[in-house]
N, C-alpha and C positions, 0 to 999 in steps of 0.2 A: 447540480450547479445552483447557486444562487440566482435568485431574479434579477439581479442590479447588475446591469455586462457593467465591464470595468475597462477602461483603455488604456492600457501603459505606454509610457513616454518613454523615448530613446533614454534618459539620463537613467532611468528604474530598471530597463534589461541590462544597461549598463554595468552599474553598480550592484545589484542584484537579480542578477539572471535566473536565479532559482526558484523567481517566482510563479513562472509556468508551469513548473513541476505541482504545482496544488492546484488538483481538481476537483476542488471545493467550490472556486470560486470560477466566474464566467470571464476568461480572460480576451479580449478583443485587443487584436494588433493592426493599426493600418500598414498597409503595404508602402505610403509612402516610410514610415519607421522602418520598417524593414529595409527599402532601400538608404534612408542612413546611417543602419548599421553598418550596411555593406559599402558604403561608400568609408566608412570610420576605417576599415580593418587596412589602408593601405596609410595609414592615417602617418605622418611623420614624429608623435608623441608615441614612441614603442609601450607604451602602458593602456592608452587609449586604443592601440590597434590590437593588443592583446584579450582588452574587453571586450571587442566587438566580435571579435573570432569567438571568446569564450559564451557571448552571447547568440551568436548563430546556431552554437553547438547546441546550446539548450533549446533552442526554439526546436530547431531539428528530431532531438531527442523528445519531444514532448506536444507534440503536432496535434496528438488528440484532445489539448486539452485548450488549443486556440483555437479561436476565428479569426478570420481575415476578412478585411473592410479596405475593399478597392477605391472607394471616392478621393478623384484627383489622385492617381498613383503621382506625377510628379509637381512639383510646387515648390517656390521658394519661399511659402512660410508654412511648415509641417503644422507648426502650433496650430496656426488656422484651419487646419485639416482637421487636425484632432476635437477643435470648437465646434466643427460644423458637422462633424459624427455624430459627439456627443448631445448637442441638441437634437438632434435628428433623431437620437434612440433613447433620449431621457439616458444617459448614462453620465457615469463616473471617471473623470482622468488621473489617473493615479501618477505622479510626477512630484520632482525632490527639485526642481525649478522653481524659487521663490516668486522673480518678475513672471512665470507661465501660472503660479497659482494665483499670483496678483489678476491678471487678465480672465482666467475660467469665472473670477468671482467679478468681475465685472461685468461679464459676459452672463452672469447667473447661472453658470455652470459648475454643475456637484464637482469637488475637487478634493483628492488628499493625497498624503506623503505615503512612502513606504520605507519601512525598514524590516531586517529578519526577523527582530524581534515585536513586530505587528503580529505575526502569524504563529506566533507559540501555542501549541495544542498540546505539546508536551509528547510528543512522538513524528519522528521524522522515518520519512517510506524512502527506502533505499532504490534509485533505478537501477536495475541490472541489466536492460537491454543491450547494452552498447558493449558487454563482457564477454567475454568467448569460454568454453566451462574449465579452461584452466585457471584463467585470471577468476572466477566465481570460489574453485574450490577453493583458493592460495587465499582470496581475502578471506572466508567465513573459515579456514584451520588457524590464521591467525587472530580472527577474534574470539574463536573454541580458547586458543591455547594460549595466548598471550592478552588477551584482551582488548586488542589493539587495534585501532581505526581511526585514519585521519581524513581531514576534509578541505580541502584550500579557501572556502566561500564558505563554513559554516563554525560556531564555537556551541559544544554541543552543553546543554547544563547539568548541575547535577541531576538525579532522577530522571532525567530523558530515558525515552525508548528509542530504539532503532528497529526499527521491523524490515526483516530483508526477504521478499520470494523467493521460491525457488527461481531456478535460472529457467525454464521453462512451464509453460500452460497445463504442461501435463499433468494432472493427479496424481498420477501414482511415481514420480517425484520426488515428492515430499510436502510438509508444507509448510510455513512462514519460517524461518527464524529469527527470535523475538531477543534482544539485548538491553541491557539498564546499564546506562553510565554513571558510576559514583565520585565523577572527580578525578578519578587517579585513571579507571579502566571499567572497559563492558563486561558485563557478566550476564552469561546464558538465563534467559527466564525460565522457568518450570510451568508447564501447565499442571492449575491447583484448583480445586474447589473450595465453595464456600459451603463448609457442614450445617445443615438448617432442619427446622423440622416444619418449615413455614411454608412450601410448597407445596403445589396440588400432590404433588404423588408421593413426597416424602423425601426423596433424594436430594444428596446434595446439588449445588447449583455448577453445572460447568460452564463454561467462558463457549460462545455461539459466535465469534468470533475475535480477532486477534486483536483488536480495541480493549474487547472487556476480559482476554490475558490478561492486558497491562494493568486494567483499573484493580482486577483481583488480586494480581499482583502487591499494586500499591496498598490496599486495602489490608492484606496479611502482613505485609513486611513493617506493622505499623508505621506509618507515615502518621505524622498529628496533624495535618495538615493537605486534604485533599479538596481539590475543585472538579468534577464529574460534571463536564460537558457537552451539548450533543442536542439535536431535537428529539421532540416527544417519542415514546415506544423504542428507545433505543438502549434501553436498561439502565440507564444512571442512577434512577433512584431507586431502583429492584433492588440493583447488587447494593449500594453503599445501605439502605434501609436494611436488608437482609442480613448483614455483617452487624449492623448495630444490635439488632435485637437477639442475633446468636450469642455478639459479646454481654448482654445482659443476661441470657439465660443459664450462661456458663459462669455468672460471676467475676466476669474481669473485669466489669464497671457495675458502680451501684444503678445506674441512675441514665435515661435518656434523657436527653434535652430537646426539644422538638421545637423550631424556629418556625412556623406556619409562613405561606405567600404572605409578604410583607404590602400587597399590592390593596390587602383589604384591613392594613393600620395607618405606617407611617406614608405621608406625601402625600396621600389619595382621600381614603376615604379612614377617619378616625373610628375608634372601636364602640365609642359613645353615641354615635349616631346609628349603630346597629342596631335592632329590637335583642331583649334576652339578656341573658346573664352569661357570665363570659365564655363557659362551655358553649354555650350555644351561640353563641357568636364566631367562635374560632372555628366549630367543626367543620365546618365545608370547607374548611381549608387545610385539613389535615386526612383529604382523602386519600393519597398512598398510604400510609403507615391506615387509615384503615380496612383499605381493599388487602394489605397483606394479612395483616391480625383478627381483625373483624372488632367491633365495636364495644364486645362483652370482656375479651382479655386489656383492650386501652383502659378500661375502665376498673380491672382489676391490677394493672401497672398503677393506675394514678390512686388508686387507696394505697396500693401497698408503698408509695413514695417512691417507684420505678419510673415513674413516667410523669416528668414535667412541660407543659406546652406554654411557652412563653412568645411572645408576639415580641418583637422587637419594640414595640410602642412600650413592652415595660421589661425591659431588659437592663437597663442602664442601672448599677450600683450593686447587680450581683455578680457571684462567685460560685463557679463551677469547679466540683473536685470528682476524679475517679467519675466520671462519664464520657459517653457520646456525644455530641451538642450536631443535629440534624436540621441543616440550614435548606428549608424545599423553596427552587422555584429562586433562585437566588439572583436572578437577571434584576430582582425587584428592588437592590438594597443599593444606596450611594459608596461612597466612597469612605464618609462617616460611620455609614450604617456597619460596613466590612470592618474597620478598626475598632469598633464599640466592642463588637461580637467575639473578634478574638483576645480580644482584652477582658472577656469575662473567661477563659478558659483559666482554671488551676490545674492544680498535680492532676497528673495521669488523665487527662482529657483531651480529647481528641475533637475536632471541628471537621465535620462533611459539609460543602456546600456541593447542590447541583444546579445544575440553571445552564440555558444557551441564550446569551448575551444577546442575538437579532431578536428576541421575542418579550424583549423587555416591554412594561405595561402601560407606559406615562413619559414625558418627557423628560422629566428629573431622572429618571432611570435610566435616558438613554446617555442625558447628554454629561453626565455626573456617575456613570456604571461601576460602583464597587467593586465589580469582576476584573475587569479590567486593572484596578490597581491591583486587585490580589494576585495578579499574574505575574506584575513587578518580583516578587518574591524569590523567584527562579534564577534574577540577575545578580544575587545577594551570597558571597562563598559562605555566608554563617546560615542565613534562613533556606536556604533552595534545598539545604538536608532535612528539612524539616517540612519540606512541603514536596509535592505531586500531583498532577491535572495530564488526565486522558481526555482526548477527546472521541465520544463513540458517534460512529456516521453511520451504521446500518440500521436502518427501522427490526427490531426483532419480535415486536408483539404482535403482530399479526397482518395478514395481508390486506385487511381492509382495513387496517391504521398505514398500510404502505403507501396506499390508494392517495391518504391524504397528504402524504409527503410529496406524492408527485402531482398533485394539484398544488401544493403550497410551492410549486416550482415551474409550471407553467407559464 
């Protein structure tokens, strides 16, 4: 969970009840909301009282992933309920109420809107609880054999994943079944490797969990257009660096592109105020690609015209053809920064960005985040075929990189 609890308003379970279902984030419900949904469901508007039902159901279904905040269970101004939590716990009211976000902001209360499309991560986790195992088997033979999966509250985009459990905890079971929607229908993913010679032991790389399926997925199926999301030690930049440098060695691209933390050119700190010459300026910023390679092969890429490292501070007026272009740490680029970069892509060039969007470095970064428009792309029937964003949530480097995950959530 997130450190920021977040309080939903009746109008947001309302209209988007689904929101529970993500436990990513720290969701807090007052009990007085809860009694006006329930109070909604006898409601005389059959559309309203249809919401409220269908909002209980999710609450219900999804129990582990709220709190509940008894202050004032009853009251005849909820809003004020919701004010007086929220100060109380430094938190967030999330509510599609213009006059209630008018009042949070005068009150000096953190406030924002929601919609489905706030929360695209580019993979949606299917509940199976509420299923009995015939209704389990009947939907997952019709997504084997026809493709087919509908959703009343959800429009799924192109390149979405759908990852479904087994119907049961058990192991031996089965385990996830993993789907890509192309528009038309789902089609069964493959667990694939990424063939590499860049590993400690020499084997290919497999997928450590059903996250980075999908990202290997997207990776082989060429996508020219992927955003690899997630916090640190979670593999984003393993797999999509690993991929790039295999497609160099095999010859399917001349040329890497390597875009360094933009945190130590533009908006912050310029590259002229560094000591050194521009290698030695940019290296510290281009320390994955050289904990993968090591220092003596970068350096035989960049004679041989394989390996170019270009800082976005001098990007603007080139062209890229036949490569990789490897965007690191990409929380750190605006909204201009995003459009430049892929406006230098030519033939047969492909753009990786990675970066998780809360760890952005400056305020230009947060409040202007590039990431965020690149996500638009997915709402788009021409570009969303041309683009792909996993998001990975398991720490897999280690357990004392786990360690700080669960202090950076304390």
């Amino acid at each position: 969970m997130n450190e920021k609890v977040k309080i939903l308003d009746t109008n947001v379970l309302l209209d988007y009840p689904q929101i529970v279902t993500n436990p990513k984030e720290y969701w807090v419900i007052a009990m007085v909301t809860l009694k006006e949904i329930d109070g909604l469901k006898l409601n005389r508007n059959p559309e309203i009282s249809q919401k409220a039902r269908k909002a209980a159901v999710y609450i219900a279904k999804n129990m582990n992933n709220i709190e509940w905040d008894f202050t004032r269970d009853y009251s005849e101004d909820p809003d004020g309920v919701l004010l007086e939590i929220a100060k109380k716990r430094n938190a967030t009211i999330v509510t599609n109420d213009i006059s209630f976000k008018v009042r949070c902001e005068v009150n000096n209360v953190d406030v924002e809107g929601y919609s489905w499309k706030d929360d695209y991560c580019g993979i949606v986790y299917m509940n199976v609880d509420d299923m009995n195992l015939d209704e389990y088997n009947e939907m997952l033979a019709d997504l084997m054999e026809n493709g087919h999966y509908e959703t009343d509250d959800y429009n799924f985009s192109i390149n979405e994943y759908l990852i479904i459990p087994p119907p049961y905890e058990d192991a031996s079971y089965g385990k996830e079944s993993i789907f890509k929607y192309d528009g038309d229908r789902f089609h069964l993913v493959q667990y694939k490797q990424i063939e590499t010679q860049w590993t400690s032991d020499g084997k290919p790389i497999s997928a450590r969990n059903h996250e980075q399926v999908c990202l290997i997925d997207a990776l082989l199926n060429d996508i020219p257009i992927i955003y690899a999301s997630g916090n640190f030690g979670t593999g984003k930049t393993f797999l999509t660096h690993n991929y790039a440098v295999t497609q160099l060695e095999k010859e399917k691209i001349k040329k890497i592109i390597y875009v360094p933390n933009n945190s130590y050119t533009q908006n912050t700190m310029e590259l002229g105020a560094l000591p050194g010459d521009l290698m030695e300026k940019i290296l510290p910023s281009i320390g994955p690609l050289v904990d993968l390679v090591g220092i003596d092969q970068i350096n035989r890429w960049m004679q041989d015209d394989k390996l170019e490292i270009v800082p976005v501070a001098y990007i603007r007026g080139r062209n890229f053809d036949d490569a990789i272009v490897l965007v690191s740490e990409a929380e750190n680029l605006t909204e201009e920064h995003i459009k430049l970069l892929l406006a230098r892509c030519g033939k047969n060039t492909k753009i990786f960005f990675d970066g998780d969007i809360h760890q952005a470095d400056s305020a230009i970064f947060k409040d202007r985040n590039g990431l965020k428009l690149l996500l638009k792309l997915h709402e788009s029937p021409y570009f969303a075929k041309m683009f792909s964003t996993v998001q990975l949530i398991k720490i897999e480097r280690s357990a004392v990189a786990g360690a700080a995950d669960y202090l950076d959530k304390v």
